[in-house]
BAPA-842205 format. One line per field, with one value per residue (C-alpha): residue number from 1; chain; x, y, z. Coordinates in steps of 0.1 Angstrom, whole numbers, plus 5000, padded with zeros to 4 digits. Layout:
// BAPA-842205
resi: c(NUM / ...)
chain: c(A / ...)
X: c(X / ...)
Y: c(Y / ...)
Z: c(Z / ...)
// end
This chain:
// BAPA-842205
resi: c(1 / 2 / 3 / 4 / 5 / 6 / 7 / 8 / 9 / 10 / 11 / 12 / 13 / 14 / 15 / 16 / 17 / 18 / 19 / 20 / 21 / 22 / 23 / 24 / 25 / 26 / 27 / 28 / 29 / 30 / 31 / 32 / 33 / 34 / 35 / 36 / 37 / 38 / 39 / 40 / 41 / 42 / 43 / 44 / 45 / 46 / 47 / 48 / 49 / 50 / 51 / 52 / 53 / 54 / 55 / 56 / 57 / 58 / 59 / 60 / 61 / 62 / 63 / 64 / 65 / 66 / 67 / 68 / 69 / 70 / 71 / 72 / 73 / 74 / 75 / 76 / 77 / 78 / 79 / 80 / 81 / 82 / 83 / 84 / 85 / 86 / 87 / 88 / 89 / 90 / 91 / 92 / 93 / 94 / 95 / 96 / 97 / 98 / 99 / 100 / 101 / 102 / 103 / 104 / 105 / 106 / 107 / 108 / 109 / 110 / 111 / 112 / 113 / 114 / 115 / 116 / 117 / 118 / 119 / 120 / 121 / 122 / 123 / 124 / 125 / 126 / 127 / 128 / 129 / 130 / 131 / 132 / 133 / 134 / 135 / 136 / 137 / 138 / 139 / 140 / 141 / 142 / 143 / 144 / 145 / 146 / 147 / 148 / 149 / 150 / 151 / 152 / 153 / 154 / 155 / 156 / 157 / 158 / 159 / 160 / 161 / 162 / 163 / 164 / 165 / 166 / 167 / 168 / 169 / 170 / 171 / 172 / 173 / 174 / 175 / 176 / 177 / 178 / 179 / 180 / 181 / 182 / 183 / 184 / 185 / 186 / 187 / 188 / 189 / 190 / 191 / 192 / 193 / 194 / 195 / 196 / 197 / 198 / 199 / 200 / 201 / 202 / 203 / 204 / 205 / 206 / 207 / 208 / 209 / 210 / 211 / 212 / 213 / 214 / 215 / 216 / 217 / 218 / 219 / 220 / 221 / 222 / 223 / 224 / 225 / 226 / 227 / 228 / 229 / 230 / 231 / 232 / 233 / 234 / 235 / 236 / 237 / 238 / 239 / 240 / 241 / 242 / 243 / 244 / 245 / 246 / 247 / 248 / 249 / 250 / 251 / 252 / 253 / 254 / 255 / 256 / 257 / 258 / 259 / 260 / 261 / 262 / 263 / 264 / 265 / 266 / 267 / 268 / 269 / 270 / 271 / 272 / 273 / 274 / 275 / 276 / 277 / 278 / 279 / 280 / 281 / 282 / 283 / 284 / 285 / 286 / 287 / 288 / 289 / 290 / 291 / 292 / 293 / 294 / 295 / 296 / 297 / 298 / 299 / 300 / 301 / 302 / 303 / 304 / 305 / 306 / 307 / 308 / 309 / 310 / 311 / 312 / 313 / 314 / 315 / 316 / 317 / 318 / 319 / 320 / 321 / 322 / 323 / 324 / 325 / 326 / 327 / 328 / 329 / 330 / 331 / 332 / 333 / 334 / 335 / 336 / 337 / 338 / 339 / 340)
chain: c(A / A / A / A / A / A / A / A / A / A / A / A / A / A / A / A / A / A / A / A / A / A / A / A / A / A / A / A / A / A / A / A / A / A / A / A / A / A / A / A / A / A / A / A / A / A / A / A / A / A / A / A / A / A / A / A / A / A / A / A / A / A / A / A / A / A / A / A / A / A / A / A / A / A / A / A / A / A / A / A / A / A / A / A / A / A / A / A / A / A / A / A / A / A / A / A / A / A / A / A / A / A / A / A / A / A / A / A / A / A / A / A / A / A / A / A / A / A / A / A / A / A / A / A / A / A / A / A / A / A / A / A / A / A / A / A / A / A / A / A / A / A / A / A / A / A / A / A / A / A / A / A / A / A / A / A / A / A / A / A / A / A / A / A / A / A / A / A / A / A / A / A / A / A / A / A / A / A / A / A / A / A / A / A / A / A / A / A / A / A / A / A / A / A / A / A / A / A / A / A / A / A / A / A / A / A / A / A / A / A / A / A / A / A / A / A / A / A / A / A / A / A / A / A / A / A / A / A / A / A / A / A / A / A / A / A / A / A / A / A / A / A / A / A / A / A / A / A / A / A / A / A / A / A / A / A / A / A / A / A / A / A / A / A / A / A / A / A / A / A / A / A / A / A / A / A / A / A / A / A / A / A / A / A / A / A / A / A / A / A / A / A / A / A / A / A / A / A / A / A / A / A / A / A / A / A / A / A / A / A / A / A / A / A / A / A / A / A / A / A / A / A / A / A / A / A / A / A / A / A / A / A / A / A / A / A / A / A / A / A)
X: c(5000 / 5013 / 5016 / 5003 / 5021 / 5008 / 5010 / 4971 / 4971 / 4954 / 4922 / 4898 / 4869 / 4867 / 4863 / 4876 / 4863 / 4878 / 4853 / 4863 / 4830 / 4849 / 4881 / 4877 / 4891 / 4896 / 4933 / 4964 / 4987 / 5022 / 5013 / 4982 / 4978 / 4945 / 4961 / 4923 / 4940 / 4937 / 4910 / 4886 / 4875 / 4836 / 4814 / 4792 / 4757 / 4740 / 4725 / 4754 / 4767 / 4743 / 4743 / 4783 / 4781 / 4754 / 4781 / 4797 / 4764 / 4778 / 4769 / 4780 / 4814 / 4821 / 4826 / 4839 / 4838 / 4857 / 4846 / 4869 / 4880 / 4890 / 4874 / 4842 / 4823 / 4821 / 4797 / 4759 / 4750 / 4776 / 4750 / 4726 / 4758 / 4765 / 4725 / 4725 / 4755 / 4739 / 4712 / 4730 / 4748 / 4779 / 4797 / 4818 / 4814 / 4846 / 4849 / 4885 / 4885 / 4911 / 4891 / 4868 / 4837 / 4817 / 4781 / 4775 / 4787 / 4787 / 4756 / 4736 / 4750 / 4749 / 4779 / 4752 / 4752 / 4794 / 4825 / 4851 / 4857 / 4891 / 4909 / 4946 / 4976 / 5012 / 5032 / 5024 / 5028 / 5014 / 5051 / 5057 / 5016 / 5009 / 5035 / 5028 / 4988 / 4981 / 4981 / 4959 / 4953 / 4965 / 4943 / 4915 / 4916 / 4925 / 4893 / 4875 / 4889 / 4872 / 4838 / 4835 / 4849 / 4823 / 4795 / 4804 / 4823 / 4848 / 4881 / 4912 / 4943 / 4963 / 4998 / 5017 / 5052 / 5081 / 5115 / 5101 / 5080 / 5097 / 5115 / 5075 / 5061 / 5072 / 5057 / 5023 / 5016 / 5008 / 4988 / 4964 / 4958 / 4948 / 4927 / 4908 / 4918 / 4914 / 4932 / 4963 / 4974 / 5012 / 5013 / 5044 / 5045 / 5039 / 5055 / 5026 / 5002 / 5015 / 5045 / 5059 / 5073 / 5103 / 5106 / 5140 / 5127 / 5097 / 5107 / 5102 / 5122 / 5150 / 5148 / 5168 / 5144 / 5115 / 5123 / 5137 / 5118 / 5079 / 5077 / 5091 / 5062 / 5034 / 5046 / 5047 / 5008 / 4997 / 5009 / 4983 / 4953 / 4956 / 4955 / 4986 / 4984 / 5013 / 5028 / 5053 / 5070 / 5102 / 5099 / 5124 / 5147 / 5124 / 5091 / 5070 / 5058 / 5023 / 5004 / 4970 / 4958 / 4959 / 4950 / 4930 / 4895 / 4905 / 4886 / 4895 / 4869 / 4873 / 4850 / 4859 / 4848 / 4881 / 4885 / 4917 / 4930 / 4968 / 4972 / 5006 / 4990 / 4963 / 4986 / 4984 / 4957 / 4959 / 4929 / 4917 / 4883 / 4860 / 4819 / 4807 / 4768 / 4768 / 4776 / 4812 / 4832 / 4867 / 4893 / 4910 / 4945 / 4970 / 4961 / 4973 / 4961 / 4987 / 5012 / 5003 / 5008 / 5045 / 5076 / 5104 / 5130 / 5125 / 5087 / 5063 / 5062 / 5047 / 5073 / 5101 / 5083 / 5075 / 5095 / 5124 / 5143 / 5135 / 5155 / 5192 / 5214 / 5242 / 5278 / 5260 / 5229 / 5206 / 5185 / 5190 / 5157 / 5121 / 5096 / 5060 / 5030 / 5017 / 4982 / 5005 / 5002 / 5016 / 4993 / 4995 / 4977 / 4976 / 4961 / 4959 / 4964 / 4997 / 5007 / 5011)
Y: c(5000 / 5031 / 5059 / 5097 / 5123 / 5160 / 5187 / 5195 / 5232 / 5254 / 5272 / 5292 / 5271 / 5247 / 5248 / 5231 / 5225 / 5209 / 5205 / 5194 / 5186 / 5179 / 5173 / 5144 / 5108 / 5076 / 5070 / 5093 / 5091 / 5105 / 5132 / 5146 / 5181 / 5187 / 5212 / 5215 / 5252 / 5264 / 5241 / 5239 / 5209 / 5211 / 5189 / 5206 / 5202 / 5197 / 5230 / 5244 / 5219 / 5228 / 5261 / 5261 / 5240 / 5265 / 5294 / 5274 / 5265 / 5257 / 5286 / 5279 / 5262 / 5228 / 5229 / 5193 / 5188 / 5167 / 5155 / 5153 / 5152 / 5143 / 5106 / 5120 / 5087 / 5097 / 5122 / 5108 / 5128 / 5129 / 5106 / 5140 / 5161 / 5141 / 5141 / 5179 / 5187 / 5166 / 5183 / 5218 / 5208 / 5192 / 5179 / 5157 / 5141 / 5126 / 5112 / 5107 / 5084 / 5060 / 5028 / 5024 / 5036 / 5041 / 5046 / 5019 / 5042 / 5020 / 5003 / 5040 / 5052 / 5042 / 5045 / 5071 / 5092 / 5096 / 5101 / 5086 / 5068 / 5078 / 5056 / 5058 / 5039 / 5051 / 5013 / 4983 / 4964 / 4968 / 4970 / 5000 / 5014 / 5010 / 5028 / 5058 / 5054 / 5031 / 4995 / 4973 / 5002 / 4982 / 4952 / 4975 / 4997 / 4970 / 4949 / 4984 / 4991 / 4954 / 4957 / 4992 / 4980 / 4947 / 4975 / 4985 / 5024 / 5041 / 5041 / 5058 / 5057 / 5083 / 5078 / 5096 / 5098 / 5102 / 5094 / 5066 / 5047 / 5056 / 5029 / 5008 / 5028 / 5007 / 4981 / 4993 / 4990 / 4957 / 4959 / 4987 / 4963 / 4936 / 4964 / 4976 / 5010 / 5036 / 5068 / 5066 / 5100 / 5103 / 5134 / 5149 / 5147 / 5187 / 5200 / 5210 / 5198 / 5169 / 5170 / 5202 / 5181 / 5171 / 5138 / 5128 / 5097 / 5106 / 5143 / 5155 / 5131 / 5146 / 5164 / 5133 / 5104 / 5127 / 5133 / 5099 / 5073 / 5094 / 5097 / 5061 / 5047 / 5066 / 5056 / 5019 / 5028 / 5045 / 5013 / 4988 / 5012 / 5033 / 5070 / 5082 / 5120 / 5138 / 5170 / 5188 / 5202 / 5211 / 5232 / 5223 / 5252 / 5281 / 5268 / 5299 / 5296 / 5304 / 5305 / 5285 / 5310 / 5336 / 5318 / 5287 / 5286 / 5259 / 5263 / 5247 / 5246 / 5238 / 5233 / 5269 / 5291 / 5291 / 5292 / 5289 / 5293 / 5273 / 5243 / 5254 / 5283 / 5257 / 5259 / 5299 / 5324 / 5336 / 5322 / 5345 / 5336 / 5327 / 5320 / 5343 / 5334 / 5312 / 5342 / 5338 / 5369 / 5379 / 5388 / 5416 / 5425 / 5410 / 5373 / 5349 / 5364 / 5391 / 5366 / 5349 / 5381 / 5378 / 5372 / 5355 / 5338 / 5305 / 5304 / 5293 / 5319 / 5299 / 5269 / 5291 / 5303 / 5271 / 5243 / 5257 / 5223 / 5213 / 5245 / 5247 / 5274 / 5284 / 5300 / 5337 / 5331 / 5326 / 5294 / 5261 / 5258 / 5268 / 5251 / 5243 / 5253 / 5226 / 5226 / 5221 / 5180 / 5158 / 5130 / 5099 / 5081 / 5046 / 5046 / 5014 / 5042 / 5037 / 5062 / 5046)
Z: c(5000 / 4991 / 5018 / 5012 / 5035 / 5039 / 5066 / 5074 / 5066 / 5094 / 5089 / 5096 / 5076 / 5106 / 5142 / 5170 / 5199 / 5230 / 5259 / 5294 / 5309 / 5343 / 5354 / 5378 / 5366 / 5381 / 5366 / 5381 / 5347 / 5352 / 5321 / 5329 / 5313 / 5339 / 5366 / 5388 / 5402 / 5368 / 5354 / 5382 / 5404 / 5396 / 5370 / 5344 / 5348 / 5317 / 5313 / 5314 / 5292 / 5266 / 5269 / 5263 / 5234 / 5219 / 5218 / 5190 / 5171 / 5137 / 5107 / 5073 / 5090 / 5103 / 5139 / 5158 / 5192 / 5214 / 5249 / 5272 / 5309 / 5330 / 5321 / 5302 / 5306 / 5341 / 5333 / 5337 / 5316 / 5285 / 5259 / 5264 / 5261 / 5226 / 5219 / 5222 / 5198 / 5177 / 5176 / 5170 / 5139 / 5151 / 5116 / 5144 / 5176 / 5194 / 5230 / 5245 / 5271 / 5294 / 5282 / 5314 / 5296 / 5326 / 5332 / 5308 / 5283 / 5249 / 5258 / 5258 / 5226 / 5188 / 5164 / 5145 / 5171 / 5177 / 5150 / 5174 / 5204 / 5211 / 5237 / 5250 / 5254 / 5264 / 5259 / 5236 / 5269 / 5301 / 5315 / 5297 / 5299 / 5332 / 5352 / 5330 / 5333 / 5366 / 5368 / 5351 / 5324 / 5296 / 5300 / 5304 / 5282 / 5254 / 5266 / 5259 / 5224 / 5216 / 5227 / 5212 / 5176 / 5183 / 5189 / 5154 / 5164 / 5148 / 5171 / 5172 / 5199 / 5214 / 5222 / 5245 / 5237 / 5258 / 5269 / 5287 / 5261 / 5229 / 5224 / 5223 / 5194 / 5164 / 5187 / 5185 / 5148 / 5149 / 5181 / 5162 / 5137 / 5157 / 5176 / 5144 / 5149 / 5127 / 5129 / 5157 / 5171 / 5181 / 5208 / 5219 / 5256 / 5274 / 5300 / 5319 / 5344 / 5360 / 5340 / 5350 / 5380 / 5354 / 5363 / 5348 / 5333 / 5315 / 5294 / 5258 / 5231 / 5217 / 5184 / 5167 / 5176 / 5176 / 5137 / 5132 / 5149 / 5150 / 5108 / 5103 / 5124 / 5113 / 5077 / 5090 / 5106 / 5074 / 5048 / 5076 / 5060 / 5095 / 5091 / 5112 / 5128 / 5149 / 5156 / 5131 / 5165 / 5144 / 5111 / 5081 / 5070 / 5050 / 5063 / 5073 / 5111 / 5118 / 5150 / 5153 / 5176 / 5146 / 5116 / 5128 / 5156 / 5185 / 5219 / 5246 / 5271 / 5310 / 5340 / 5356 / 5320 / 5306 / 5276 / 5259 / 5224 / 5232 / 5251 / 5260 / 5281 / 5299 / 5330 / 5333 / 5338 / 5305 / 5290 / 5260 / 5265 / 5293 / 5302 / 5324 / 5333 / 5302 / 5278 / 5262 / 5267 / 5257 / 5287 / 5287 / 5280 / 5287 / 5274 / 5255 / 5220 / 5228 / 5230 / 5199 / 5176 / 5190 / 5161 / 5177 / 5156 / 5176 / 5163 / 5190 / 5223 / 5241 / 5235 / 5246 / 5277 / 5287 / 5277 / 5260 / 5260 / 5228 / 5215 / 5207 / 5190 / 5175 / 5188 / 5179 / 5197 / 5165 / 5170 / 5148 / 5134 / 5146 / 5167 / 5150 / 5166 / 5192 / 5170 / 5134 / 5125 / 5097 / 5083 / 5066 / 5050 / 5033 / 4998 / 4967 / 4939 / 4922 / 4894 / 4861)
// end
């Protein structure tokens, strides 16, 4: 099977939208972005819930949303949460989950009523998963991906990489395919949230293996018939840099009203957006979107605020090469057309 790469192009034709309907989850993984000082402790009702989600009612674009958490199948109410943007016009409906699928999750919904279930896995073992995610994760959330594909959903997987489970990915191509997934997501590892504690054995890949090891995989995923997604992160020499937050609509939403524009700013109260008595108001200066309007020659602000690790330069100061925006991804694809 041949393999189509491309670099999906931000813009403003589509909108994204990332809602945390809580932030409470049984599982305690060693990368958790959730920080519940900056993200809030409480659960939606679904009022609120449905009024949120009709701030983004679709006009003549497609707007996607993704449930999240947290573990969003601990909401009671999430089916009515999918109902609802259903209802509104949602062109997609994804749920991310750990695999637990409470609340008799699967049994409540149809696969006409959700896109994606989107499970994940950080290790093609469980020696290599579960001390990242929690013991017993791996079983679990394996058993899960198999009823859901039996139910007849769509899946994808999410996979975490990092120092300590990079060395597993190639591993996991043949594990998707006996899985029946779908679409696989590789995601760079962030330092924020629980990983701002800089554990020394779980940190960003370097730039090498990132660029080495991350396309030769997802080329290996793509040739099964699985469409392969994952960051850009570096930019090749003369590739423009462009911010998401200024040429591309992603929301993410949390329990609190924030609203963000950048994940990398999730951990700060910088949030360019926030619900105040369900009404969706801008915050005033200075926010994120000030940042994002920015030029620095190492690309991304926010990167070098935050995680600057992944940067090097040269003897006069000038960086090497330029850092992607977190929100930029590569995709590839598997396809039976040869040229003739």
């Amino acid at each position: 099977m041949a393999v189509i790469k491309k670099t999906v192009a931000f813009t403003k034709n589509a909108v994204n939208v990332f809602f945390h309907i809580l932030t409470q989850c049984n599982l305690r993984c060693r990368h958790c972005y959730i920080n519940p000082e900056q993200h809030g402790t409480n659960t939606l009702d679904i009022a609120t819930i449905r009024s949120w989600l009709e701030a983004f009612v679709p006009d003549k674009r497609h707007v996607n949303v993704i449930f999240l958490g947290g573990e969003p199948t601990l909401h009671p109410d999430l089916v009515e949460a999918i109902r609802h943007a259903r209802r509104l016009g949602y062109a997609s409906i994804t749920v991310d989950t750990n695999g637990y699928l409470f609340n008799d999750f699967i049994q409540k919904i149809t696969p006409g009523e959700v896109d994606y279930i989107s499970f994940s896995l950080d290790g093609a073992t469980a020696e290599t998963n579960d001390p990242i995610r929690g013991k017993g994760s791996f079983e679990v959330c394996t058993a899960g991906i198999r009823r859901t594909v039996a139910r007849g959903f769509a899946v994808s997987l999410i996979y975490t990489v990092s120092t300590a489970n990079i060395e597993e990915l190639n591993d996991m191509v043949p594990l998707l395919s006996d899985l029946e997934v779908t679409r696989f997501f590789i995601q760079v590892i962030g330092i924020r949230g629980q990983s701002i504690h800089g554990e020394t054995d779980m940190t960003q890949v370097s730039r090498a293996d990132w660029q080495t090891i991350v396309p030769e995989v997802a080329e290996k995923v793509a040739a099964a018939g699985i469409t392969a997604t994952y960051p850009k992160v570096f930019l090749n020499h003369g590739e423009p840099f462009e911010c998401g937050g200024n040429v591309a609509d992603n929301y993410f939403i949390f329990p609190n009203g924030r609203v963000y524009r950048c994940p990398l700013c999730e951990d700060y109260p910088i949030h360019a957006l926030a619900f105040e008595n369900d009404t969706l108001h801008q915050s005033p200066s200075i926010n994120e979107a000030d940042l994002f309007r920015l030029d620095i020659p190492e690309g991304c602000v926010m990167n070098k605020l935050v995680q600057p690790g992944n940067l090097a330069y040269r003897p006069d100061g000038s960086p090497l090469y330029q850092i992607a925006c977190c929100l930029l991804k590569e995709e590839m694809r598997g396809t039976n057309f040869t040229a003739a």
